[in-house]
KEPA-916971 format. One record per residue: residue number from 1; z, y, x of N, C-alpha, C in turn; residue in three letters; chain. Coordinates in nm, 4 decimals, always signed. Atoms other than C-alpha are relative to their C-alpha. Layout:
BEGIN
 num      n_w      n_v      n_u     ca_w     ca_v     ca_u      c_w      c_v      c_u residu chaine
 NUM        Z        Y        X        Z        Y        X        Z        Y        X    ALA      A
...
//
This chain:
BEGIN
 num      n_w      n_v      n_u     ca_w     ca_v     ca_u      c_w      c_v      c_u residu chaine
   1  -0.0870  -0.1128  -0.0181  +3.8020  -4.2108  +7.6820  +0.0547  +0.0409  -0.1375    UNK      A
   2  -0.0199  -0.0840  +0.1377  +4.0519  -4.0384  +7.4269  +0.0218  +0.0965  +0.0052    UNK      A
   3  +0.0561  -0.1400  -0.0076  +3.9457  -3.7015  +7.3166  +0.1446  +0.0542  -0.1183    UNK      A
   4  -0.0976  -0.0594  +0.0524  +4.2712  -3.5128  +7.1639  -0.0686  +0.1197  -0.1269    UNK      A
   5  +0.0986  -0.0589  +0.0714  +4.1214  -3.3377  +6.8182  +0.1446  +0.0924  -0.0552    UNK      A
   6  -0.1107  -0.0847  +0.0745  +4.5046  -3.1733  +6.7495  -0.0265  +0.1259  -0.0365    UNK      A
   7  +0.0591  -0.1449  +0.0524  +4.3355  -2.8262  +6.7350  -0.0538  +0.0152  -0.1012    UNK      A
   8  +0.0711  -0.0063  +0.1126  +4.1047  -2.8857  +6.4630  +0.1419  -0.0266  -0.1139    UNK      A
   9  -0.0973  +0.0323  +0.1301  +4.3995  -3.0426  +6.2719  +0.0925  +0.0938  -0.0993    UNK      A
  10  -0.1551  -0.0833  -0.0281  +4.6764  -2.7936  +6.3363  -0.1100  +0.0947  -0.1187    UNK      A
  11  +0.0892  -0.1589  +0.0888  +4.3599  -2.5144  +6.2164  -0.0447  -0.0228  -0.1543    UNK      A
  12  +0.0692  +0.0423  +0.1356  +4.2322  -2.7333  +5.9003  +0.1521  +0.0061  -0.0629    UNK      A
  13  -0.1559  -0.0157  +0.1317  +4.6711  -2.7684  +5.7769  +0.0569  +0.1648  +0.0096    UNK      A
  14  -0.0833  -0.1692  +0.0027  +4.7233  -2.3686  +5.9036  +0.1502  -0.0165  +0.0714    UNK      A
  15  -0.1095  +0.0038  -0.0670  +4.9707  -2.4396  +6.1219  +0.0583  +0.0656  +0.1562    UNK      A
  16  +0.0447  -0.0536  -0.0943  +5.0419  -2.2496  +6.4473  +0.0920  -0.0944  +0.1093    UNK      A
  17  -0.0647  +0.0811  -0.0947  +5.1414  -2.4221  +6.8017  +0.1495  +0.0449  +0.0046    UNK      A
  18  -0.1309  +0.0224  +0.0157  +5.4575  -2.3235  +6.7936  +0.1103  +0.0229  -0.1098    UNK      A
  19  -0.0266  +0.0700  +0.0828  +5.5666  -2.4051  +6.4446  +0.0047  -0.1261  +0.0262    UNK      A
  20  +0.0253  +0.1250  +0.0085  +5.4276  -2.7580  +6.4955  +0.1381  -0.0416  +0.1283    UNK      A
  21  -0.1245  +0.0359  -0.1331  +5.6217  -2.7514  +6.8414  +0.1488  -0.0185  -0.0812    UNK      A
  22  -0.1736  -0.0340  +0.0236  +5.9869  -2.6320  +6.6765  +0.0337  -0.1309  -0.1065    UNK      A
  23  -0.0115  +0.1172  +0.0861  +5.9317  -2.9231  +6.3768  -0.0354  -0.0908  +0.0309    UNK      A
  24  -0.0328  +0.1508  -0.0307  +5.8569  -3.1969  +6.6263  +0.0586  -0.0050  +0.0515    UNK      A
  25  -0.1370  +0.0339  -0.1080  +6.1463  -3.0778  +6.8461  -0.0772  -0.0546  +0.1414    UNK      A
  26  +0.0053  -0.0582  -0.1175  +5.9495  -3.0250  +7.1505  -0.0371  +0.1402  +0.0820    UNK      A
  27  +0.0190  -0.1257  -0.0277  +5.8977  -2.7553  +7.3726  -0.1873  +0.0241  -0.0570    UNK      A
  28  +0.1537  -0.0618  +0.0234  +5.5777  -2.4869  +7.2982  -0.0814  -0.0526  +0.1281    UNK      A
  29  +0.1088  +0.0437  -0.1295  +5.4441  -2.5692  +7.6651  -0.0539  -0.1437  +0.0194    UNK      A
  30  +0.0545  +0.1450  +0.0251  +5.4676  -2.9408  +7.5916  -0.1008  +0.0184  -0.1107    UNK      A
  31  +0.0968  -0.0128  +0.1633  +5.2999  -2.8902  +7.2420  -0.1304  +0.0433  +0.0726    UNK      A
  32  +0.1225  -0.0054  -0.0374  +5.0457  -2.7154  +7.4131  -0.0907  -0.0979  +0.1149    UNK      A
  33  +0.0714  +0.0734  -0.1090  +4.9412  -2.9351  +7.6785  -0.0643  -0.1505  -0.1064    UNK      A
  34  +0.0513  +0.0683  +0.1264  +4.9253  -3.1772  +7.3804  -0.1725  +0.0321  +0.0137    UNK      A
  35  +0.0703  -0.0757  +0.0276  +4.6899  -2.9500  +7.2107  -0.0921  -0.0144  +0.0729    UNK      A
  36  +0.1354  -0.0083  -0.1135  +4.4665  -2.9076  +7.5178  -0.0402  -0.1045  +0.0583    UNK      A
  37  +0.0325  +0.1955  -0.0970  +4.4415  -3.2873  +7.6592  +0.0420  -0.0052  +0.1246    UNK      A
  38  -0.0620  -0.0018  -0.1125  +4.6478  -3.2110  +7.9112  +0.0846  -0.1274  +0.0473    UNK      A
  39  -0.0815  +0.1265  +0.0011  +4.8475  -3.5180  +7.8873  -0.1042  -0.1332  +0.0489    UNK      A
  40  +0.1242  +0.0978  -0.0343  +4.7326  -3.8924  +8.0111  +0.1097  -0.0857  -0.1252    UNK      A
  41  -0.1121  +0.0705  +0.1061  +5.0382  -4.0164  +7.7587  +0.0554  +0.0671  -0.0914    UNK      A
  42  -0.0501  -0.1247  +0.0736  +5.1589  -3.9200  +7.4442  +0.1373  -0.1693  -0.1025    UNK      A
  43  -0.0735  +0.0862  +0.1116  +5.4765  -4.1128  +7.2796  -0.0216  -0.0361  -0.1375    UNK      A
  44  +0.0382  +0.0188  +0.1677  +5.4599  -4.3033  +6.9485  +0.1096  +0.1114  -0.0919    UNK      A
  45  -0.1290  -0.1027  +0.0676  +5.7637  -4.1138  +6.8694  -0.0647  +0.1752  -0.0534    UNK      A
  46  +0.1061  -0.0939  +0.0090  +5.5977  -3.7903  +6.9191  -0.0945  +0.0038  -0.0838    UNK      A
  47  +0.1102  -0.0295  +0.0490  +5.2887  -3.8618  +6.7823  +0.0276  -0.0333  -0.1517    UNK      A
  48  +0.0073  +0.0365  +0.1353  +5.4480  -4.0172  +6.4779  +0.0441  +0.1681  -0.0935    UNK      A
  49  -0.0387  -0.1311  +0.0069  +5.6159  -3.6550  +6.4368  -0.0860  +0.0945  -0.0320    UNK      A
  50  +0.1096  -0.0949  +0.0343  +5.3056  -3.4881  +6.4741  -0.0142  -0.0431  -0.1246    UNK      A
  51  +0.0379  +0.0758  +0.1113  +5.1829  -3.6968  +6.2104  +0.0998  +0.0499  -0.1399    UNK      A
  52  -0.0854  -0.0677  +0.1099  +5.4755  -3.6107  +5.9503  -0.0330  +0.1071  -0.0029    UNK      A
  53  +0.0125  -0.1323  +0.0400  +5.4338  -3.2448  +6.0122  -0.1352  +0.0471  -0.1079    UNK      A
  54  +0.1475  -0.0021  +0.0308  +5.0805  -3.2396  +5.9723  -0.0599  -0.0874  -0.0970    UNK      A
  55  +0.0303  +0.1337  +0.1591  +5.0546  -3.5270  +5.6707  -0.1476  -0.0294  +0.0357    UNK      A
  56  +0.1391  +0.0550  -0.0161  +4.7634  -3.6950  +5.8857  +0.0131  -0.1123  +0.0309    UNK      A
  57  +0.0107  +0.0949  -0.0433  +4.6822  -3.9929  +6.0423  +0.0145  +0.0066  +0.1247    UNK      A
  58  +0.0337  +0.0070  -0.1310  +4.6816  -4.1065  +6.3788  -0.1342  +0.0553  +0.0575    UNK      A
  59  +0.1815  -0.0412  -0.0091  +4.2866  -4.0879  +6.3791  -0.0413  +0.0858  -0.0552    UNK      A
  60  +0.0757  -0.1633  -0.0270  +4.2681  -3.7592  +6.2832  +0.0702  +0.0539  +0.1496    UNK      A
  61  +0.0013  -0.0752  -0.0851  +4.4165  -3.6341  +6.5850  -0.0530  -0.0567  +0.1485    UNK      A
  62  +0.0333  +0.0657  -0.1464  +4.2912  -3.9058  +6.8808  -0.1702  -0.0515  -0.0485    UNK      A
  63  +0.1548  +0.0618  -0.0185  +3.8981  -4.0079  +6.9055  -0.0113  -0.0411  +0.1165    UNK      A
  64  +0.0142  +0.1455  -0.1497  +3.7785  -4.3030  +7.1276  -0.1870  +0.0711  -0.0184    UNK      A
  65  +0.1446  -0.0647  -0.0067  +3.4255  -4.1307  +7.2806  -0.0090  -0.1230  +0.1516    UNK      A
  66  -0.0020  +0.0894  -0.1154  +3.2942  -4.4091  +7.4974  -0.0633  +0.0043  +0.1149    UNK      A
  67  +0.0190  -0.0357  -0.0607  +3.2544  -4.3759  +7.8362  -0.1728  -0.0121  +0.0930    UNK      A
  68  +0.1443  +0.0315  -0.0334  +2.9256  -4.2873  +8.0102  -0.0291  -0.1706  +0.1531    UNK      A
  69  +0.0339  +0.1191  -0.0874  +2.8054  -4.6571  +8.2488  -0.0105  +0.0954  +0.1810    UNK      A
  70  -0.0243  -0.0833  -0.1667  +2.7860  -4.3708  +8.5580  +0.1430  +0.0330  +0.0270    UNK      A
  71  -0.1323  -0.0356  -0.0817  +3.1496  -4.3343  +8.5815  -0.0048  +0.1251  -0.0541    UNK      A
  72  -0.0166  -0.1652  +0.1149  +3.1270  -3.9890  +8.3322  +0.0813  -0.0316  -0.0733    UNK      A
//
């Protein structure tokens, strides 16, 4: 599974959701669903965006947590 860590990021560069939203040029409600792991897809486009704003990596904002053998 991938675990969406954009909150920690956004809070460690001081950035608020809708700043980050208006400088990747999408909406705040998209941004947030981001944010929350609401999404099952996230564009490279997008995410490369995030990435500029936020001067991170990919792998600070996505973690691979591997899934439990019961179907968890």
């Amino acid at each position: 599974m991938i675990k969406l860590r954009l909150d920690r990021v956004m809070l460690e560069k001081g950035v608020s959701l809708s700043d980050l939203a208006s400088k990747v040029g999408i909406t705040n409600a998209n941004m947030s669903n981001i944010k929350t792991g609401k999404i099952n897809a996230i564009r490279f486009s997008t995410l490369d965006s995030i990435c500029k704003v936020l001067n991170c990596q990919p792998g600070d904002i996505l973690e691979y947590i591997e899934d439990d053998e019961g179907g968890n």
